[in-house]
N, C-alpha and C positions, 0 to 999 in steps of 0.2 A: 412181608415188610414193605413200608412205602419208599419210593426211591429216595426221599429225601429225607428219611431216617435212616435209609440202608446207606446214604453219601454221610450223614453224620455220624454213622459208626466205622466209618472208615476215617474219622478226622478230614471230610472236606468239607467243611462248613464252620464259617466264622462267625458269621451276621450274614441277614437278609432284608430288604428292605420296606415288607411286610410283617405282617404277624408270621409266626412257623408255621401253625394251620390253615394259613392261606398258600404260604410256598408249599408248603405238605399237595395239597390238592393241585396247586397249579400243575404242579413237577406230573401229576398220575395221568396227563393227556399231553402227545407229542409238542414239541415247542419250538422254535430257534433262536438258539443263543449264539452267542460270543463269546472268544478270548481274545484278548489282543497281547502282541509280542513286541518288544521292543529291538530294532536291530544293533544292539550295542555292539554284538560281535559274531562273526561267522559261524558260531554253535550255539545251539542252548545249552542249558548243564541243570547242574540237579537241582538246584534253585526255580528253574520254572517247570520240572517233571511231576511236580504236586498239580498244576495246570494244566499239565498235557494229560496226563491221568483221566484228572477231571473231565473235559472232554470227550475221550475215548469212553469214559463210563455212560455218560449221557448221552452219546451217539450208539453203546450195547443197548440202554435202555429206550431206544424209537427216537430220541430227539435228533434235529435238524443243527449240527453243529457249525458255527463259524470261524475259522483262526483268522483271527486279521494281523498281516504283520506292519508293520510303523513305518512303512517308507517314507513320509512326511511328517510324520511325530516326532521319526527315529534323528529328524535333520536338528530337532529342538532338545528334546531331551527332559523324560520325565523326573520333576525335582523331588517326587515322593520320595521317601526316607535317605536324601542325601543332604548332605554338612554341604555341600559344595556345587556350581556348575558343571555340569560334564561335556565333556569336550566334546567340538561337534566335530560330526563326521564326515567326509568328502563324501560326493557320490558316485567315486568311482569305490569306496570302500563302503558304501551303502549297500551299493549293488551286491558287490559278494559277499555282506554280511546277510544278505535277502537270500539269495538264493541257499545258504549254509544252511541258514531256518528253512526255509520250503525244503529242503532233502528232509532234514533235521526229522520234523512233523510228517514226511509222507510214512516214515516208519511207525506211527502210534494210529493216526488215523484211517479208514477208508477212503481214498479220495475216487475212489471204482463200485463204490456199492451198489447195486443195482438199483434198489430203490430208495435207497438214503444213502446220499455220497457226502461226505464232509468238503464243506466250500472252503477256498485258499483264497483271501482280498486283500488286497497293497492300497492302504488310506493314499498315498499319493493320487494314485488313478485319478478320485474326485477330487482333491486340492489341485493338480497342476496349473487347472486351468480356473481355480477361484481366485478372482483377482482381489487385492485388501481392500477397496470400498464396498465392492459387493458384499464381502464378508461378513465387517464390520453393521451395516446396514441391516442385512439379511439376520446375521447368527447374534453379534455384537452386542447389539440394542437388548439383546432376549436374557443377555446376563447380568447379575446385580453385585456391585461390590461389595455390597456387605456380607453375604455367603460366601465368596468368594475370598476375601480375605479372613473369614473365619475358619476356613479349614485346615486341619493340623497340619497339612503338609507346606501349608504358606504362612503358618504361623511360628514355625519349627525355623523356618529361614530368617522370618522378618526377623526374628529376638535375637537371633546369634548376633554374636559381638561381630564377625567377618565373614564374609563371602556370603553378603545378604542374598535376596534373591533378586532374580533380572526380570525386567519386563517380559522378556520374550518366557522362560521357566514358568513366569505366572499364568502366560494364554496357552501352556500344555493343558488345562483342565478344558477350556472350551474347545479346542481341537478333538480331546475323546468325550468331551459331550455331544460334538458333531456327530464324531463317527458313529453314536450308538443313534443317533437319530438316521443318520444315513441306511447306517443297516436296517432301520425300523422302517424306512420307508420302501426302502428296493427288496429287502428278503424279509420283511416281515418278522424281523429279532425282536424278542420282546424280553430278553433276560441276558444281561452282563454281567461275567463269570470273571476276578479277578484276585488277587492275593487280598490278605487285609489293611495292606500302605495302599492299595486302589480304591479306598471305600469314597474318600472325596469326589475323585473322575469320575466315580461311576454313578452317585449320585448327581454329579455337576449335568448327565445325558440321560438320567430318568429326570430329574426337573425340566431340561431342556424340550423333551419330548410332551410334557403336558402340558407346557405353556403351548406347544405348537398345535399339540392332539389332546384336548381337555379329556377324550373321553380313554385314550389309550393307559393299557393297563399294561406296566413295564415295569422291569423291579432290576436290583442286584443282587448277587449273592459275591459270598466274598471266602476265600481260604484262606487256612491257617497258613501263617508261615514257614517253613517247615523246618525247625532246629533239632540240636542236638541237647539232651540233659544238661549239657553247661550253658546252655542258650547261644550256641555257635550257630549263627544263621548260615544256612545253604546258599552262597551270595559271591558274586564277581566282587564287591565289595570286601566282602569278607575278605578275599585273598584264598579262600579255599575251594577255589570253584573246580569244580568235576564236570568238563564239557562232555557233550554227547558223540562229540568227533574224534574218531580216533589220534587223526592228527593232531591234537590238541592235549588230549587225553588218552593215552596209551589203555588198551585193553585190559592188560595187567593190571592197571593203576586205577582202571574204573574196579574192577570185580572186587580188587586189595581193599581201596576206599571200604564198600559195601561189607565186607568180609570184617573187616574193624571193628561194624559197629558195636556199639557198647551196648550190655544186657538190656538196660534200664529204654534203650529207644528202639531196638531192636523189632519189638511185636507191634509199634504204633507203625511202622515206618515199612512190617509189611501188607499193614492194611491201606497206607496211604499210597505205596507203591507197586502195588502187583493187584495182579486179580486171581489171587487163591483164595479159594473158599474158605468162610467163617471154622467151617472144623477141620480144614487144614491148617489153619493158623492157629486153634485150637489146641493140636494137638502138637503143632511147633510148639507152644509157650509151654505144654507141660513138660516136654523134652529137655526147654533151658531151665525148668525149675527142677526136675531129675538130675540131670546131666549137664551143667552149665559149660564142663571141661570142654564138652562136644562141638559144641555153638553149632548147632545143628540149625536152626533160624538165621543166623548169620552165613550161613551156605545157602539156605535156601532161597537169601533175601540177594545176593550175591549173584546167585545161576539164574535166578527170574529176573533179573535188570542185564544180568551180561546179555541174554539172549533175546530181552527185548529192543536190546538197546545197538547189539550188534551180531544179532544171528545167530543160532547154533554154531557156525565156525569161528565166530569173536569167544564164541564158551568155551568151545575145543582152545583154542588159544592160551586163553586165560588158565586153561586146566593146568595144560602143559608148560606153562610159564610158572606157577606156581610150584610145580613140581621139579623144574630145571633150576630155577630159582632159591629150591629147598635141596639143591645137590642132587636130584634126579637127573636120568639119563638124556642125553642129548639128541642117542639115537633117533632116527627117521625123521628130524626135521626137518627145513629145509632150509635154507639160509633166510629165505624173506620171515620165514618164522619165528629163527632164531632170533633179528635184529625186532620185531617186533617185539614179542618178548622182552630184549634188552634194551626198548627205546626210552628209559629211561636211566641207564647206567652210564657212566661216565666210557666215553668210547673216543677211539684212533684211528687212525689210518695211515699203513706203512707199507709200500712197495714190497713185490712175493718176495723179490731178490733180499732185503734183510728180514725176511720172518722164514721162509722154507729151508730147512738143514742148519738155521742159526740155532745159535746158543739159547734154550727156555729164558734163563737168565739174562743176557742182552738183548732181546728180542722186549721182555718187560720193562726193562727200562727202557728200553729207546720208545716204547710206547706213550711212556709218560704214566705208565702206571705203577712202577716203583720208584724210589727216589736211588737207589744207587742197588751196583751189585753184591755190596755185601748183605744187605737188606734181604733181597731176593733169596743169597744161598742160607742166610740165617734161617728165613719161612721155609725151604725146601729140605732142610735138616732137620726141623721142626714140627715136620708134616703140613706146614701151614700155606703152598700153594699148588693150584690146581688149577689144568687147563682141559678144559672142555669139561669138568665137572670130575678129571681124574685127577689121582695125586703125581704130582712129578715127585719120584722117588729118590732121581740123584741129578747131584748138583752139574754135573756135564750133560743131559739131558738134551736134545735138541728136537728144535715143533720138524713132526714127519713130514713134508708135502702130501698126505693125504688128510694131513689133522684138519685144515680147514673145513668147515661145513660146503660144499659143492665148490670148491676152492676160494672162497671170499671171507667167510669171518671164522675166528674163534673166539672163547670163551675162556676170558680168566679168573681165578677167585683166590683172592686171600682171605684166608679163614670160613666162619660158615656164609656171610652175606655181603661182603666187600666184592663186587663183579663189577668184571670191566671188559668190554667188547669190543676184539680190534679187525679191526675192517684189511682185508688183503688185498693191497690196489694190484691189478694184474699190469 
């Protein structure tokens, strides 16, 4: 298979900026492309992992890959599929939203290959020091209004009834038309690689490039968006973002996400997300048309992003989280694993002196996680609380000084999924 029939059976491909049979060939001899990242925030999330993918696929298959991340874009803000301005960013929160991404990406790409290392470039670098007549003059002059305000992404603004678009929104297109010439000229990039709201910029830096290089042969390609069967886009926007940093996005809450998904996106979402072979996936989709109870794809789609995304011990994690979380044993963890696990439950923190030898019962409410004690003894005559994942059997009950996980947290539950994690200040 050619690689760019093998990237459109995997769902990364939207449009190209040639014929197919022309990208078809270009793709079957080494290349150097680009992605560019926007630094809106200290992680990526699963909204640009159809990106990073892509990438990492075309860096498997011999190409010469580039991430560029937006430190000078990132100051403007691209107005592709937004209602609205986005707020701009200081740069002292530029900065750590830069460096977030650079960790973010050393995990998916090579940046050590021996002979093909994947390049890391900050657009700033070459803006800091272009000053706005040269600019203007130099890049300015090479743009035309009328493409320019024909593209969907400045026509999308111009018509809204409010929060038209700003001058400064409008010159993000000639900014990543620069960069794709920049890179054309210093590494020799002759293909940008971007979502399909980037189709405008990326053409705005293949016309820029052959008015400058008549003879240069440069194109785009462009990926799907990556949604859900309801058309839930994978999007900071959205509100549903799944960042790739733990602290951000708890392990548990990444693998749970994945684990969710629904039958109908399941088998697209492992060909756009993982690099399991065609008859591995194969033989997942028979599995869910068999045995859908099993969602055996939804595990397998789940254990391949947990541990690309955070290591074999982010999977161990996750396991056991999922397993603690489903009323499994508590044993052998450790406390930093425990709170991992629960970094997303409502949680306390109460001096040893009222939780060690106190009452089960006033020890939960003083936590704030019952509302009174008769509530408490009602659950506990009820079978309905439990601490560290056992049942407290009677109501005078008191937490042992060893119940603590290594004397700092335990773990409470009313009923099968109501937890709550209280932290033991020494």
């Amino acid at each position: 298979m050619k690689f760019y029939d093998f990237l459109k059976s995997r769902h990364l491909v939207e449009a190209c900026t040639c014929e197919e049979a022309k990208m078809a060939e270009l793709l079957e001899k080494p290349l150097t492309l680009y992605v560019g990242f926007d630094p809106t925030a200290s992680s990526l999330q699963a909204g640009n992992y159809a990106a990073i993918q892509t990438l990492a696929q075309f860096q498997r298959a011999g190409h010469r890959v580039i991430a560029l991340v937006g430190g000078a874009t990132g100051m403007i803000g691209d107005p592709s599929g937004r209602s609205t301005e986005r707020n701009f960013l200081s740069e002292e929160q530029l900065k750590i939203n830069l460096e977030g991404i650079k960790e973010n990406l050393s995990r998916f790409l090579d940046f050590n290959h021996p002979t093909n290392p994947a390049i890391l470039v900050n657009n700033y670098d070459w803006y800091k020091d272009y000053t706005i007549l040269p600019f203007l003059r130099e890049v300015g002059t090479l743009f035309r209004m009328k493409p320019m305000l024909a593209k969907d992404s400045v026509q999308k603004r111009l018509n809204a009834e409010t929060n038209s678009m700003t001058f400064t929104e409008f010159c993000y297109q000639i900014l990543q038309g620069y960069d794709f010439y920049y890179l054309y000229k210093h590494y020799g990039c002759t293909l940008q690689v971007g979502g399909a709201d980037q189709w405008g910029n990326i053409t705005a830096g293949t016309d820029l490039i052959r008015r400058l290089e008549p003879e240069a042969e440069v194109n785009g390609l462009t990926i799907p968006l990556v949604c859900d069967a309801n058309g839930q886009k994978f999007g900071k926007s959205a509100g549903n973002a799944i960042f790739l940093n733990a602290a951000k996005t708890s392990v548990y809450a990444f693998y749970q996400f994945f684990l969710r998904t629904l039958d109908a996106d399941v088998i697209r979402y492992l060909k756009i997300f993982t690099f399991l072979d065609d008859a591995r996936i194969a033989e997942l989709a028979a599995e869910l048309q068999a045995h859908p109870e099993q969602r055996a794809p939804q595990k397998a789609l789940a254990e391949e992003l947990t541990r690309a995304v955070h290591g074999e011990a982010g999977l161990e994690t996750a396991r056991k989280a999922s397993a603690v979380l489903f009323g499994g044993s508590i044993e052998g963890l450790t406390a930093a694993e425990l709170e991992a696990i629960a970094a997303d439950v409502p949680s306390a923190e109460l001096p040893a002196g009222e939780v060690l030898g106190k009452s089960v019962i006033d020890v939960a409410v003083a936590a704030g996680f019952l509302k009174s004690k008769g509530e408490a003894r009602r659950l506990i005559q009820g079978g309905g609380l439990s601490l560290n994942n056992a049942k407290v059997a009677d109501p005078a009950a008191v937490v042992d000084p060893a119940a603590p996980v290594e004397g700092k947290v335990l773990l409470l539950r009313q009923g099968k999924k109501n937890y709550f994690l209280l932290k033991v200040k020494a």
